[in-house]
N, C-alpha and C positions, 0 to 999 in steps of 0.2 A: 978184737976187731968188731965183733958183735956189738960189745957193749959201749964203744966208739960211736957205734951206727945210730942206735936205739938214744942217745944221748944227743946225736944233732940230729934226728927227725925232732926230740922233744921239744930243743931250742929254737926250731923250724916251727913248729906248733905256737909255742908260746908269741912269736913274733906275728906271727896271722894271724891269732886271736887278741893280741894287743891291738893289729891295724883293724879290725872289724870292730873293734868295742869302743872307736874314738869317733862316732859318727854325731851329726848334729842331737841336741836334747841332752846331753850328757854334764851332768856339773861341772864336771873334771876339766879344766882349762876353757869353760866356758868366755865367748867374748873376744877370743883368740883371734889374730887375722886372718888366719888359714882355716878357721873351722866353721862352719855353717853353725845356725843358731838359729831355732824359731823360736819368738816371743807373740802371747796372745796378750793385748790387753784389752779391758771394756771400762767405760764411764757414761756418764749421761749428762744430757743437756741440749741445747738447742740446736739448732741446725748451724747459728754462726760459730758453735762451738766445734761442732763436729769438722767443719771444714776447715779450721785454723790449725785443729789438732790433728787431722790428717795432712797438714802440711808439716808439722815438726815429725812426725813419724818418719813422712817423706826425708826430710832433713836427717833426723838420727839416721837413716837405710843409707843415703848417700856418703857419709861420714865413717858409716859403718857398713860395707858393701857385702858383708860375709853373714849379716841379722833378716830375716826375713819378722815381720811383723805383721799378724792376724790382726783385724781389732774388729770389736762389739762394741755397738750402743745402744741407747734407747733414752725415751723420757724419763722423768725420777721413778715413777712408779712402777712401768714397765720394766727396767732397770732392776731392780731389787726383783720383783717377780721372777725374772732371767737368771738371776744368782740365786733364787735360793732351793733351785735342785740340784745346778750343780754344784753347789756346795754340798748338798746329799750326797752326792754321787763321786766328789772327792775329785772334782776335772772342774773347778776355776779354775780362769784365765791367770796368766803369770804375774799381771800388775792390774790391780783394780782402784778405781777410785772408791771410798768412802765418805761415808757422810757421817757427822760426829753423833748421830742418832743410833747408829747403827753398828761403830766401830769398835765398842764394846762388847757386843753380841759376839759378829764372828771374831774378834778376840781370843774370848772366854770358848768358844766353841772350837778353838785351835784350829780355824781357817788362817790367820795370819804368822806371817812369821817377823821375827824380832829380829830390827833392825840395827840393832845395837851394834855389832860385827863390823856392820857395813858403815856407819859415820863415820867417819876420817879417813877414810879406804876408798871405797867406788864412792861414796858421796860424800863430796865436802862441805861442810857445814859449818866451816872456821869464821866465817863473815854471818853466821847466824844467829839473832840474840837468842840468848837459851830459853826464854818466857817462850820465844815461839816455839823451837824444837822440842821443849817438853810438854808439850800441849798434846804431841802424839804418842804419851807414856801412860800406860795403863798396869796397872800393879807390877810396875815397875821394870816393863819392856816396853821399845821402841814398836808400837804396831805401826805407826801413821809417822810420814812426813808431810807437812802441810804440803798443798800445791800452791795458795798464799794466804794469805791474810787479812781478816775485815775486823771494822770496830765498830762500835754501836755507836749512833747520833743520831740528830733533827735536821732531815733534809729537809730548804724550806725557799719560799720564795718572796725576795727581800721589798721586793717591788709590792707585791699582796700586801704585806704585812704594814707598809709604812700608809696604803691604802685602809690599812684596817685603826691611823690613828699610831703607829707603835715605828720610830724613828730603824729602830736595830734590836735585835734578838739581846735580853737581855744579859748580861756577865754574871759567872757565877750565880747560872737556874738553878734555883730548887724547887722542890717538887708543891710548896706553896705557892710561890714566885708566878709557875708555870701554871699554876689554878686559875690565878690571877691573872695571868695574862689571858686565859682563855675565855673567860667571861669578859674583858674586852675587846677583843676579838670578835664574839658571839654578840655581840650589840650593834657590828657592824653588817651582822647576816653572815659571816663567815663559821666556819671551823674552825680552830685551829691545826687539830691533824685528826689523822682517819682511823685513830682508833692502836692500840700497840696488841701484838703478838702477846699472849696471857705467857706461855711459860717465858720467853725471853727476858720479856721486860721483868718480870717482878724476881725471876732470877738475878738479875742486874739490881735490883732494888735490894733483895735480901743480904747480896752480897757486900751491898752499903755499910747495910749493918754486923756486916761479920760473921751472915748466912750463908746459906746456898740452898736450891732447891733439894737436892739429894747429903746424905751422909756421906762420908768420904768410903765408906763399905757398899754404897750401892744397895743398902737392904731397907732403908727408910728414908722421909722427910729429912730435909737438913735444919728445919727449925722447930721449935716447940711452942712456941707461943702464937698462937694463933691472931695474936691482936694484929701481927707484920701483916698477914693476910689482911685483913679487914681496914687496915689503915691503906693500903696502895689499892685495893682493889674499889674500897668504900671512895678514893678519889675517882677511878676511876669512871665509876658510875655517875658520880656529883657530873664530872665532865658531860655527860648525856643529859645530864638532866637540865643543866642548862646552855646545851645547845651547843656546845662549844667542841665537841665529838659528836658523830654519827650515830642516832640510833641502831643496834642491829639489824631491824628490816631493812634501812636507807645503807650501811655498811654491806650487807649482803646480796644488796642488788649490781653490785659493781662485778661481784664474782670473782675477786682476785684482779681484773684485768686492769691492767696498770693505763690502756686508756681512756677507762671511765671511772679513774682515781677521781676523788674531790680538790687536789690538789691539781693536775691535769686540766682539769675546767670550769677551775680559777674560783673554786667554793670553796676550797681550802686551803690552809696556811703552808702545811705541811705535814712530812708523814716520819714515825721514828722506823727505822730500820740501818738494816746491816751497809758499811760504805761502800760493797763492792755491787751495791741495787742504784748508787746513783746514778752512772752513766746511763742506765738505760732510760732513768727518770727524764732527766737534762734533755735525752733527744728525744721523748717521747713530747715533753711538755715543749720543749723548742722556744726556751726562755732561760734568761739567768737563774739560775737555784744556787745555794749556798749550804753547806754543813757547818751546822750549832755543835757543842760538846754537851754530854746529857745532864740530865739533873743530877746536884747533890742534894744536902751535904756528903761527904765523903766520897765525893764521885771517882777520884781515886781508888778506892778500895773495890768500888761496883765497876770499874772499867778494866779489861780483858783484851787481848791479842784474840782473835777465832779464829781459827782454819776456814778456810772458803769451805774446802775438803783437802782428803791427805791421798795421796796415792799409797798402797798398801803391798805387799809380796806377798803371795798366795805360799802355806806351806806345800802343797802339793805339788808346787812349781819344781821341775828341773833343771831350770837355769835361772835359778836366783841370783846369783853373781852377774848375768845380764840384765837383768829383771835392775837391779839394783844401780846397773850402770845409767839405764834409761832414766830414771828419777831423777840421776846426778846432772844429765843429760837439762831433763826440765828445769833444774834449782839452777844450775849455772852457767847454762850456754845462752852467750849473748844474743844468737841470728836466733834459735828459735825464742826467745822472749819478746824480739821484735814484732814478733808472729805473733804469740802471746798475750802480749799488748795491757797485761793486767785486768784478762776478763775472770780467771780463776782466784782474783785477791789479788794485793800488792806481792809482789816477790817473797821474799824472805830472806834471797841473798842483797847484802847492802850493797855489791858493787854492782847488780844488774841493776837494780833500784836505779842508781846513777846511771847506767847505759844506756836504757831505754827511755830515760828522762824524755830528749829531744821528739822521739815517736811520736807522744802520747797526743791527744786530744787534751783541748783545753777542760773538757770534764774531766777525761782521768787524771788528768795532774792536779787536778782539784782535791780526786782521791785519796791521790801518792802525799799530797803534802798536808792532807788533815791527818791522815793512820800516822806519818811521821812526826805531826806535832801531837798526839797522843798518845803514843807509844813508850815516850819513858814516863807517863803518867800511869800506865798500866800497870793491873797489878798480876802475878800469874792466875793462869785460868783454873775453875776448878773441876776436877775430874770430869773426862768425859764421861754423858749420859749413862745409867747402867742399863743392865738390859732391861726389858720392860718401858724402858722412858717412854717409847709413842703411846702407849696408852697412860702412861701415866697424864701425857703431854692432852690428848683425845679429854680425858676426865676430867681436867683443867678446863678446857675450851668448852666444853658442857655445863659446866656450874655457874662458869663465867659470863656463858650465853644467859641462861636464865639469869641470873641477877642483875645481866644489863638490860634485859626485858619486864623487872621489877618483878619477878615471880618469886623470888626469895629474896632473903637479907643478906648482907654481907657475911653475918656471923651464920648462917646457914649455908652460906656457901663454902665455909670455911670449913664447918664440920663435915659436910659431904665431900669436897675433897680430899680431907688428910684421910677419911676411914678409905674408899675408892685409891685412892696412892699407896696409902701402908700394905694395902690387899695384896694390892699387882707386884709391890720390893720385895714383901715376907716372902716371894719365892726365889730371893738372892741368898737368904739366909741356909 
């Protein structure tokens, strides 16, 4: 009898410590409809972002009435400032966005966890070309899934241009082509555009030729011949010099702000950047614009899918399996993409792509249907940044500065950044 007793007080025990140990935060049948769930997420961006993206939040809570959802934001800078103690401290939020500058770092630092698990399970990814979903593998795990997708062009204003003497952007640019066209241009008092991003572009340029900025190890340069440098950066400068690009004093008096772009007021042709910067181009300058495909030769081989950003899983997270639903949530739920709208990139799923067709603004369908006529001309991307990139990216934009201010030559500038770049990798090794 005794040991009767002692035997169902124990099975009594074990049952009340089963129901106490099932409360929200818990892995274990996370996501469940009977079981509370908090998710923290944080991202950055602007205020029309903050508000669209707290309206799908809202939408996931209502769909899922058993998730409560924390969220953090900030501007890019302050953002990253905000992550990076508690990343110290091992309390990231459960779903973070990334930026591809960056997403190798806490990678490597085993702040993210791999998502491998999770593709074909909480997120479907069956409608997603593999150039994009591999985009967010990093020695060979899932850290990132895009939230969408951009591709590099010449956003440009066709009505300027034909003002400038020049009927249509010419077919099949190349990077002589485009010389030439800028010194026509520049005879009519114009620009042609406002200068290109130093690491972007000439990574796109290297990639031409069957480069990259970095080694696929992240510990070095991706090129050795310095003449690649000297030959796109040595155009570069020619463009200034005659007139047909921005000095940097006249480039850096704009500040970034897109409405005292040279394009904006009607001194310039156009500008190269990423396609998810056009809408906001279109309604700033409140005129027809149009996207060109970039320079070749081999423009194929230098053209790439990029993540806008990816949304990431924190390993610290205790409900990763919700964590994971939420992302599934952004790639393939139609009402919030309505929401959405293709400010974070084109989609990456093909059938929202098609769903929210109807929504769009007459710019973003501009967007949607350049990335899609580009996109099987892409070729895959090359590894994301390794750590150290912003300075490497910083050391870049300083040598570049002075040689578009004629303070050194191209071949000096050449040497000063591969010794400054190998400096910053050698600590990959």
């Amino acid at each position: 009898m005794v040991k009767k007793a002692i035997f169902l007080m124990m099975a009594a025990l074990l049952v009340f410590t089963a129901a106490c140990s099932s409360g929200g935060g818990s892995e274990q049948g996370a996501g469940s409809k009977d079981e509370s769930v908090n998710l923290r997420i944080a991202w950055w961006g602007s205020d029309t972002r903050h508000e669209y993206t707290q309206k799908v939040i809202d939408l996931y809570k209502t769909k899922n009435p058993n998730v409560k959802i924390d969220v953090e934001y900030a501007s890019f800078d302050d953002y990253w400032k905000k992550l990076a103690p508690q990343a110290a401290a091992n309390q990231l939020p459960d779903i973070i966005q990334m930026d591809i500058s960056y997403i190798s770092q806490y990678a490597q630092n085993g702040q993210l966890e791999d998502l491998a698990p999770y593709l074909g399970n909480q997120i479907k990814v069956d409608d997603v070309a593999e150039n994009v979903i591999s985009t967010g593998v990093i020695n060979g795990k899932q850290y990132g899934v895009p939230a969408g997708v951009n591709v590099l062009g010449f956003q440009y204003d066709p009505a300027l241009l034909k003002k400038a003497g020049v009927d249509a952007m010419p077919e099949n640019l190349t990077w002589e082509s485009y010389e030439a066209l800028g010194k026509q241009v520049a005879e009519k008092g114009l620009y042609l555009d406002g200068g290109v991003a130093p690491d972007i572009f000439f990574h796109y340029f290297l990639r031409t030729k069957g480069k990259s900025l970095y080694n696929p190890e992240g510990t070095g340069l991706g090129y050795d011949d310095d003449a690649l440098f000297v030959q796109f950066f040595g155009l570069m400068q020619r463009m200034i010099e005659q007139k047909a690009a921005p000095s940097p004093d006249v480039a850096n008096q704009t500040k970034g702000i897109i409405e005292e772009s040279d394009l904006v007021k009607e001194k310039g042709i156009g500008v190269w950047q990423w396609s998810n910067q056009f809408v906001a181009l279109q309604q700033v300058a409140n005129r027809a614009l149009a996207i060109a495909p970039m320079p070749g030769p081999d423009m194929e081989k230098g053209l790439y899918m990029q993540p806008s950003m990816y949304w990431g899983v924190t390993s610290n997270s205790k409900v990763k399996e919700e964590a994971a639903k939420f992302i599934d949530f952004w790639v393939n739920d139609e009402e919030a993409n309505k929401l959405i709208k293709g400010e974070r990139g084109v989609p990456i799923s093909g059938k929202i792509k098609e769903a929210i067709a109807p929504e769009l603004s007459d710019a973003t369908k501009q967007v949607f249907e350049f990335v899609a006529s580009m996109e099987p001309k892409a070729s895959p991307m090359s590894p994301p940044p390794p750590v150290g990139s912003p300075e490497v990216i910083s050391a870049l934009a300083d040598v570049v500065e002075e040689l578009n201010f004629g303070k050194i030559t191209p071949e000096q500038a050449a040497q000063t950044f591969r010794k400054n770049a190998e400096a910053v990798l050698a600590n990959n090794k």
